[in-house]
C-alpha positions in Angstrom: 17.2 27.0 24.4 17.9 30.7 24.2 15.9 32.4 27.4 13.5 34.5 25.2 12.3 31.7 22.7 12.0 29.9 25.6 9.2 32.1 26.8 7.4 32.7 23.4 7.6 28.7 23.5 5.9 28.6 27.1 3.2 30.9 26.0 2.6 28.6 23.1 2.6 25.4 25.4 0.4 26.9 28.1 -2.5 28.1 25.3 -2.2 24.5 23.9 -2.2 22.5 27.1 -5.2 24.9 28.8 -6.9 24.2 25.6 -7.3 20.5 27.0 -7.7 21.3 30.4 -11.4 21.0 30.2 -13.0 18.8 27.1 -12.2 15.0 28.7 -15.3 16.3 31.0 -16.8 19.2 29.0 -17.3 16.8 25.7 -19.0 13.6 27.6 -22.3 15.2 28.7 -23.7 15.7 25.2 -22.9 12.3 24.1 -23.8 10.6 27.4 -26.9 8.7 25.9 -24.7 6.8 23.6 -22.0 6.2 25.4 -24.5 4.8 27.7 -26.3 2.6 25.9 -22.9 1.6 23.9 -21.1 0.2 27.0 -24.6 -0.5 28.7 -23.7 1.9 31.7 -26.5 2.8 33.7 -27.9 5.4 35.3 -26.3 5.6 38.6 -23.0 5.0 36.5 -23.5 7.7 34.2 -24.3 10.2 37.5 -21.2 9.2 38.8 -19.3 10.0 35.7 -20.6 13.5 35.3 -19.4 13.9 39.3 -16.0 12.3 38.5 -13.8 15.6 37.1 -14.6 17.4 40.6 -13.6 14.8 42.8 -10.8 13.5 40.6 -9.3 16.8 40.1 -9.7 17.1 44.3 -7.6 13.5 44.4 -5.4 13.8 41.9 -4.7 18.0 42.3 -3.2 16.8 45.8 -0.3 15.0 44.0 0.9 17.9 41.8 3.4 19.6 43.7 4.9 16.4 44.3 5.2 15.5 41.1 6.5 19.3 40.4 9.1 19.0 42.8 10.5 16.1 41.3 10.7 16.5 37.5 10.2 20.3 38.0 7.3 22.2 36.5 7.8 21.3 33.0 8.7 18.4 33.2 5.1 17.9 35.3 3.4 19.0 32.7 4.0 17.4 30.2 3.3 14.5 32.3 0.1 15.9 32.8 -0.2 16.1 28.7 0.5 12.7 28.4 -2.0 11.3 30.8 -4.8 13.6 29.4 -3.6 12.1 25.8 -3.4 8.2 27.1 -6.8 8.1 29.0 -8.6 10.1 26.1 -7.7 8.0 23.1 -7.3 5.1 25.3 -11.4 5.3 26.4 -12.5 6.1 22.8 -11.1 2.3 21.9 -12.7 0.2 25.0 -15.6 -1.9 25.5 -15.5 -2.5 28.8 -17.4 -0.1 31.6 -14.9 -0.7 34.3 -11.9 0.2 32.1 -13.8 2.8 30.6 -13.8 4.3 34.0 -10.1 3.8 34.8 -8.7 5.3 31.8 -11.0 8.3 32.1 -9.8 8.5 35.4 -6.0 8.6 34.1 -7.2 11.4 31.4 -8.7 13.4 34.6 -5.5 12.9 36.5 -3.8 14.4 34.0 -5.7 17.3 33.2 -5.8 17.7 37.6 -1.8 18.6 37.3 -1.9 20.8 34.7 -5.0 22.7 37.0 -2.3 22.7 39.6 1.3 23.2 38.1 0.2 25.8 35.2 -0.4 29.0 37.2 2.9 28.0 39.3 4.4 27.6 35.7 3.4 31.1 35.0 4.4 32.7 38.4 7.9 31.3 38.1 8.9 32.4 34.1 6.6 35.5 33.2 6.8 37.4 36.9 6.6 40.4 35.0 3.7 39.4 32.7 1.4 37.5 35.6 -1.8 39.3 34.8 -1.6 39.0 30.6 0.2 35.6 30.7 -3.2 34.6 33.4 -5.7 36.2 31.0 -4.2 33.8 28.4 -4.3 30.5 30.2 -8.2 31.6 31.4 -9.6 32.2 27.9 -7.9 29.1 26.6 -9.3 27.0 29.3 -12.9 28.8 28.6 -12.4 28.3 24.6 -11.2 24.5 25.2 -14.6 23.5 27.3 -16.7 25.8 25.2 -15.7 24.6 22.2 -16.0 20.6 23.4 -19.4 21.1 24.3 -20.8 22.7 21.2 -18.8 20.3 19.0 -19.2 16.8 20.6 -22.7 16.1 19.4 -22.2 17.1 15.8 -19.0 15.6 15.6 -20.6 12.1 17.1 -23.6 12.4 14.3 -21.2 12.4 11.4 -17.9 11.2 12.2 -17.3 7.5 11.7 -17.1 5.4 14.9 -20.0 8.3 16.5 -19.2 9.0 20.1 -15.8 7.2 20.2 -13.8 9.6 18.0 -16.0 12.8 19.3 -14.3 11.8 22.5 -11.3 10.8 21.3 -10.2 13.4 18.7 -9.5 15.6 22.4 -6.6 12.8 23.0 -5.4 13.7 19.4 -5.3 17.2 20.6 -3.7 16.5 24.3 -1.2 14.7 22.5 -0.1 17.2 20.5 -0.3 19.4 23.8 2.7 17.3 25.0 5.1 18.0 22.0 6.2 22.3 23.5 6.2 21.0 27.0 8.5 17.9 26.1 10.8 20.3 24.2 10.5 23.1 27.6 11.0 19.7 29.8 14.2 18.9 28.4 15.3 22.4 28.8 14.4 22.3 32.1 16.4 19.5 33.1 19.6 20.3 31.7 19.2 23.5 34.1 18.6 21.8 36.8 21.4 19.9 36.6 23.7 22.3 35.8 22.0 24.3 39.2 22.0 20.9 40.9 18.4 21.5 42.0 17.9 20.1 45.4 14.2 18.7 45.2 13.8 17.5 48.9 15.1 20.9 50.4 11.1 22.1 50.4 8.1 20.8 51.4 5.7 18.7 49.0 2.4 18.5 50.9 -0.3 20.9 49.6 -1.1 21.1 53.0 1.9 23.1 54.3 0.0 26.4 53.4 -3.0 25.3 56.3 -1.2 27.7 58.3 -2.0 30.8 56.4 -5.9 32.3 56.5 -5.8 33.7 53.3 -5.3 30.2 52.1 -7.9 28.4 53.4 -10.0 31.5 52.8 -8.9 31.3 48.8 -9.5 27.6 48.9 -13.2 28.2 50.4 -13.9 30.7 47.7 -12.8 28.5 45.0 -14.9 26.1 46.3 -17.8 28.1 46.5 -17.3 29.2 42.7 -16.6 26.1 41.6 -19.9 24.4 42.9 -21.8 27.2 42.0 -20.4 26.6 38.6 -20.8 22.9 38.3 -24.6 23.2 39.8 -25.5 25.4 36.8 -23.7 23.4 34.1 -25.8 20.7 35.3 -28.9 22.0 36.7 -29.5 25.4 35.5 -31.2 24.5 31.9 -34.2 21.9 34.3 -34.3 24.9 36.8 -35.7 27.0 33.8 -37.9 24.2 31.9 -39.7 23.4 35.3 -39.9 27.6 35.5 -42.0 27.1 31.8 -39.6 27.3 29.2 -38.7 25.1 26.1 -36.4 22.8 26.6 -34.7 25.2 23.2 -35.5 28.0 25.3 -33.5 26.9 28.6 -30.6 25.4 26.3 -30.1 28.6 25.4 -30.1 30.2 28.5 -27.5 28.1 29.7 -25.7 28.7 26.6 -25.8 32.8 27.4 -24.3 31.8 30.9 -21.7 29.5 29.8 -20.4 32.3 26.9 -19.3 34.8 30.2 -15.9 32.8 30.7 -14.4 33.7 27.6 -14.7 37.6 28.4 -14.4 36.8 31.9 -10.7 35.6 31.3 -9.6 38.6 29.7 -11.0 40.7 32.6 -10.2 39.8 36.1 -6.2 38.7 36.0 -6.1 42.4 35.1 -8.6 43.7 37.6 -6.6 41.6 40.1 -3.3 43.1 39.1 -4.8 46.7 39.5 -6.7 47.1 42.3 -4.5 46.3 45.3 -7.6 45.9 47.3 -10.0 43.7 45.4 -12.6 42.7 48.2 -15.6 44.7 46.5 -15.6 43.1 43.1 -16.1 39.7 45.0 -19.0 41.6 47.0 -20.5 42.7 43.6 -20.0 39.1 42.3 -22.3 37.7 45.6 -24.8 40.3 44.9 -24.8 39.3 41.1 -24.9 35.4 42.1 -28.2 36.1 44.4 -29.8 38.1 41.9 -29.6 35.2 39.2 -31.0 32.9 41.5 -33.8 35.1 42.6 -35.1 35.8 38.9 -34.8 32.3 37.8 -36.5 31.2 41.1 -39.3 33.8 40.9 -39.8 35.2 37.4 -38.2 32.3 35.5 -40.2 33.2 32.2 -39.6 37.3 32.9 -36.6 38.2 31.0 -35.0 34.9 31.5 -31.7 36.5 29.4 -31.3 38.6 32.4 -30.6 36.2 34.9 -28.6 33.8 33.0 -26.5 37.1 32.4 -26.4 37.8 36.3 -25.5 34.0 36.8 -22.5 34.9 33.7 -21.8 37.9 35.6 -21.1 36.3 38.7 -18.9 33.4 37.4 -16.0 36.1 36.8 -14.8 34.2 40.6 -13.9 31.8 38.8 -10.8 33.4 37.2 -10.6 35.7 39.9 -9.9 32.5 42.1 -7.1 31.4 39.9 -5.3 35.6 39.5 -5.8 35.4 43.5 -3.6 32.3 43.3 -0.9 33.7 41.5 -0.9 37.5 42.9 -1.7 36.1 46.7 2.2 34.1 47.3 5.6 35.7 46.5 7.1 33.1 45.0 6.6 30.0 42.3 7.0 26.9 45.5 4.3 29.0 47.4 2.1 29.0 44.5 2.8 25.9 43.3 1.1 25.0 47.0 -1.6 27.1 47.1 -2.3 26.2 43.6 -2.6 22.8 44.3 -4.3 23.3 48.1 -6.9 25.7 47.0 -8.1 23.5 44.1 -7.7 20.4 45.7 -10.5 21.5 48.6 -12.3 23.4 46.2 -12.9 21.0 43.7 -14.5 18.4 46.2 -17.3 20.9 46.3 -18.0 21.1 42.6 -18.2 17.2 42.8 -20.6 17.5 46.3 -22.7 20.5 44.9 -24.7 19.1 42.1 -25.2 15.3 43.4 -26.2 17.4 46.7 -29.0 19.9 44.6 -29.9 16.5 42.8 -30.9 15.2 45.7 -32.9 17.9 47.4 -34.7 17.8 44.4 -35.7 14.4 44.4 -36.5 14.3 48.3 -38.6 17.9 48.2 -39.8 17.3 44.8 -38.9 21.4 43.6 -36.7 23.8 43.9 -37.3 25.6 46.9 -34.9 24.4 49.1 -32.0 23.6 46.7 -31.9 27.4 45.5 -32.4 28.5 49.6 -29.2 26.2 49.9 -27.7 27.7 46.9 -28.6 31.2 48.2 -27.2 30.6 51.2 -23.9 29.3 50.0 -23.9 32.8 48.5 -22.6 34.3 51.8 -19.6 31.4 52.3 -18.5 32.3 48.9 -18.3 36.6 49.9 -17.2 36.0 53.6 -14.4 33.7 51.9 -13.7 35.8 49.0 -13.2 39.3 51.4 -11.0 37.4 53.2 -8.9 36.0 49.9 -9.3 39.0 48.2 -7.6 41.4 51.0 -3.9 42.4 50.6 -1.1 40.5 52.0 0.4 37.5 51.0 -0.1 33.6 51.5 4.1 33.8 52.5 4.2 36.3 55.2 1.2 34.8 57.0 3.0 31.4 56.8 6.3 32.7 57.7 4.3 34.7 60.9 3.1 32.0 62.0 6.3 30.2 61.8 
């Protein structure tokens, strides 16, 4: 493949596979009830299923750069395509609540190694390109859980076989994810070949980057987004309902908040790429996080639109947290380890945070203390950020310390 249809064919795969990064979880909550009472799953089951993409994508993120370094990053991906496609379609056919669970947990593994080898994908063939090329994979990954959510209801009242093909038109779609990144795999081999591409000549542990502060800094930060993320997805609509409004009302609030990604991805790679000295845009992002909660805490009925927008506001980090991943190393091995370090840890605490807020809630009976723990989670995520954020790169602090 010539090397400039190659990259319009990369762009092409990326948008398609970052499309499907997100609905195998994003497209489940709204048809939770009937898959419920379908497979008879209960309660605690269902909890642990809306925890599952965090932790799976901690687990399964950790294998990535393994997988990367053997079949290269193509050739990863499209595994990770695959696996999305199989566990999808395969969990819209079963009756069973135990394989239920393992084939979702194959769909999360695959979308956990695109999460991981995409931005390394990007650093190594569009070096020149790394904040538009980042903008693109962002907004596709906000458009692809956006558009799950709104559509997986509707799509369960009238399509035949309900919940089963809402879920499992996303395999349909992962599937066809796979077709550019088979074609880019097999282009990829034959190079490698030619380049006899030693595969054991670097390390494959996400954890060889430990040594560098900035990365456990990103990977803290990431965190800290991510759980603040995953708490409002799941808890910010009840925070507002038990403030006084409508259960319409608070839907729509959460709605407002959720719409920020899309313009958030088209922002911050390129803010990132500017500004060779970030660090105040994540202090601004803090101060936007804590004024969110503080509205919704104490005037949850007083311009509610405004805090949901503050909350919005504030999860810019998240594709901040990916740019930093990208613009932070030198080269596409580096990145392909911080990538899959810095999600790895940060995902466990979008799995921890909302079973931990859910909990609080239930022993203290409001929502006091969970928003004085969210508040003070608020600091971790700027004293993490500053330090991500600063100049200097994930390679020289490694090589340093070396």
């Amino acid at each position: 493949m010539r090397s400039k249809a190659r990259l319009w064919w990369g762009v092409l795969a990326i948008v398609a596979l970052a499309i499907n990064l997100r609905p195998g979880a994003t497209s489940l909550g709204p048809v939770l009830a009937e898959v419920q009472a379908d497979l008879g799953m209960g309660g605690s089951l269902a909890g642990l299923l809306t925890s599952a993409p965090g932790f799976a994508f901690a687990v399964f993120g950790a294998f990535a750069v393994v997988i990367g370094l053997r079949l290269g990053l193509a050739g990863g991906l499209f595994v990770a395509a695959m696996g999305t496609a199989l566990g999808l379609l395969g969990r819209s056919f079963v009756h069973a609540v135990p394989l239920f669970f393992v084939l979702t947990a194959l769909a999360f593994a695959g979308m956990a190694i695109g999460n991981v080898l995409v931005p390394a994908y990007i650093k190594a063939h569009y070096p020149n390109r790394l904040a538009s090329i980042m903008s693109v994979y962002t907004v596709s990954l906000a458009i692809g859980a956006t558009s799950a959510s709104l559509v997986s209801a509707p799509l369960s009242d009238v399509a035949p076989g309900g919940w089963r093909a809402s879920l499992g038109v996303w395999g349909l779609a992962a599937l066809a994810a796979a077709v550019p990144w088979a074609v880019l795999a097999a282009s990829e081999r034959r190079r490698r070949l030619a380049e006899e591409v030693d595969t054991h000549r670097v390390s494959g542990s996400v954890f060889a980057v430990m040594g560098s502060r900035k990365a456990v800094a990103l990977a803290v930060f990431f965190g800290m987004q991510s759980m603040q993320a995953y708490v409002q997805f799941g808890w910010i609509a009840q925070m507002y309902r038990d403030g006084g409004l409508s259960a319409t009302q608070a839907g729509a609030m959460a709605s407002l908040l959720a719409a920020f990604g899309i313009p958030a991805g088209f922002v911050m790679p390129v803010v990132v790429a500017r500004l060779r000295d970030p660090r105040w845009v994540v202090v601004l992002l803090g101060a936007l996080l804590v004024g969110g909660y503080l509205g919704v805490w104490l005037a949850p009925t007083t311009t509610p639109w405004l805090w949901a927008a503050l909350l919005g506001l504030s999860g810019f980090a998240f594709p901040m947290a990916m740019a930093l991943i990208t613009a932070r190393a030198r080269d596409s091995h580096t990145t392909t380890q911080l990538s899959g370090f810095t999600q790895s840890v940060g995902y466990l605490f979008s799995g921890m945070g909302p079973l931990l807020v859910g909990v609080l809630v239930e022993v203290t009976g409001g929502w006091d203390v969970p928003l004085w723990f969210l508040l003070g989670s608020a600091a971790v995520f700027v004293a993490a950020g500053v330090v991500a954020a600063g100049p200097g790169y994930v390679d020289d602090e490694l090589t340093a310390r070396a």
